[in-house]
C-alpha positions as CSV (number, residue, x, y, z in Angstrom):
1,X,-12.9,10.3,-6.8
2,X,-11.6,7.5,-8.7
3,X,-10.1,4.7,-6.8
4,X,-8.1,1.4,-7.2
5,X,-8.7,-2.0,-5.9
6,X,-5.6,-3.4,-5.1
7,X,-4.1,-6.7,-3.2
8,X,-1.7,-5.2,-0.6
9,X,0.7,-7.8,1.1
10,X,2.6,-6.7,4.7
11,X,5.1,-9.7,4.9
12,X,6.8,-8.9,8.1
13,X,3.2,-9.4,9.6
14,X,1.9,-12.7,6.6
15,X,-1.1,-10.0,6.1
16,X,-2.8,-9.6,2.5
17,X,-5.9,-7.9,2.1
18,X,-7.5,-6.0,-0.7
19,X,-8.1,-2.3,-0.9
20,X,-9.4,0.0,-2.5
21,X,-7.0,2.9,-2.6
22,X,-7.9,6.4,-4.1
23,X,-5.9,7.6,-7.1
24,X,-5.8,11.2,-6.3
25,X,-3.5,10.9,-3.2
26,X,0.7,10.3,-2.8
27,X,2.4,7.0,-2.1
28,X,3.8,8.4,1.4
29,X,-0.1,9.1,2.4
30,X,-1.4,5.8,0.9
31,X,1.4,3.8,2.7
32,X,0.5,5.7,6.2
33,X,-3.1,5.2,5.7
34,X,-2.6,1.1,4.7
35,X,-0.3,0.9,7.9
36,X,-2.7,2.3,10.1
37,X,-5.9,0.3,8.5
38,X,-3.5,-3.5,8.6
39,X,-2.6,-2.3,12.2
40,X,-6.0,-1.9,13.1
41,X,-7.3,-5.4,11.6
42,X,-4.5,-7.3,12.9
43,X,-5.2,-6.5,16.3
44,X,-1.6,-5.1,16.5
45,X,0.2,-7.8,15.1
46,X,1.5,-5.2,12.2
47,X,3.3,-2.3,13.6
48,X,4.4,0.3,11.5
49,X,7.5,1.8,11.7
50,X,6.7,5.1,10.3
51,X,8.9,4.8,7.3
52,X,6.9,2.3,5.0
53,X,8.1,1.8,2.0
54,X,5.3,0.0,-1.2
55,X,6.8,-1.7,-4.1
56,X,5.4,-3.7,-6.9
57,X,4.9,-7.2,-6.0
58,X,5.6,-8.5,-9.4
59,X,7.9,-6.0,-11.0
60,X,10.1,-5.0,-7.6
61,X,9.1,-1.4,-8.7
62,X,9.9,0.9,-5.6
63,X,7.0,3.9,-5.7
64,X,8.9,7.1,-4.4
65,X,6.8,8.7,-1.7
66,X,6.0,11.8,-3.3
67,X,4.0,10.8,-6.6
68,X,0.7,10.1,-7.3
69,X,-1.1,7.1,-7.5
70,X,-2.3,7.7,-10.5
71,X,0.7,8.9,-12.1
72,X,2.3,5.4,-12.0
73,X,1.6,1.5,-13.0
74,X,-0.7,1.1,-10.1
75,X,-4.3,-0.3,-11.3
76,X,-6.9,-2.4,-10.6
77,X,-5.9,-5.8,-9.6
78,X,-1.9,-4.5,-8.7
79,X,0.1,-6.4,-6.5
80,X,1.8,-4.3,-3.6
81,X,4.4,-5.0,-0.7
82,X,4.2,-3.0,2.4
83,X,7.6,-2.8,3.8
């Protein structure tokens, strides 16, 4: 399984981390999965709201639930926004 290491930024909770996020798995299940993982190492202070949205940190590029990882821009070293 090939994965990605990218920097992942929740700004409603000033959280960044890096992650390594596998390829072979859709936006909507990557976003639910980074919720639940910056939930857990924030002690709470992120909640998600079950409708998390991840965009591009640099471009604004809004990643539609339903593709792939690997079918878009996202690569090693990518910026991201957890909204």
């Amino acid at each position: 399984m090939e994965k990605v290491l990218v920097e992942i930024t929740a700004p409603a909770a000033n959280l960044t981390y890096d992650m390594l996020i596998p390829s072979n798995i859709q936006i909507g299940e990557m976003s639910q999965l980074v919720a639940s993982v910056l939930s857990q190492l924030s002690n709470g202070t992120y909640t998600s709201t079950g409708k998390n949205i991840i965009c591009d940190k640099v471009s604004g590029t809004v990643y539609e639930p339903s593709i792939f990882v690997k079918d878009t821009e996202i690569k090693n070293g990518a910026k991201l926004l957890l909204f």
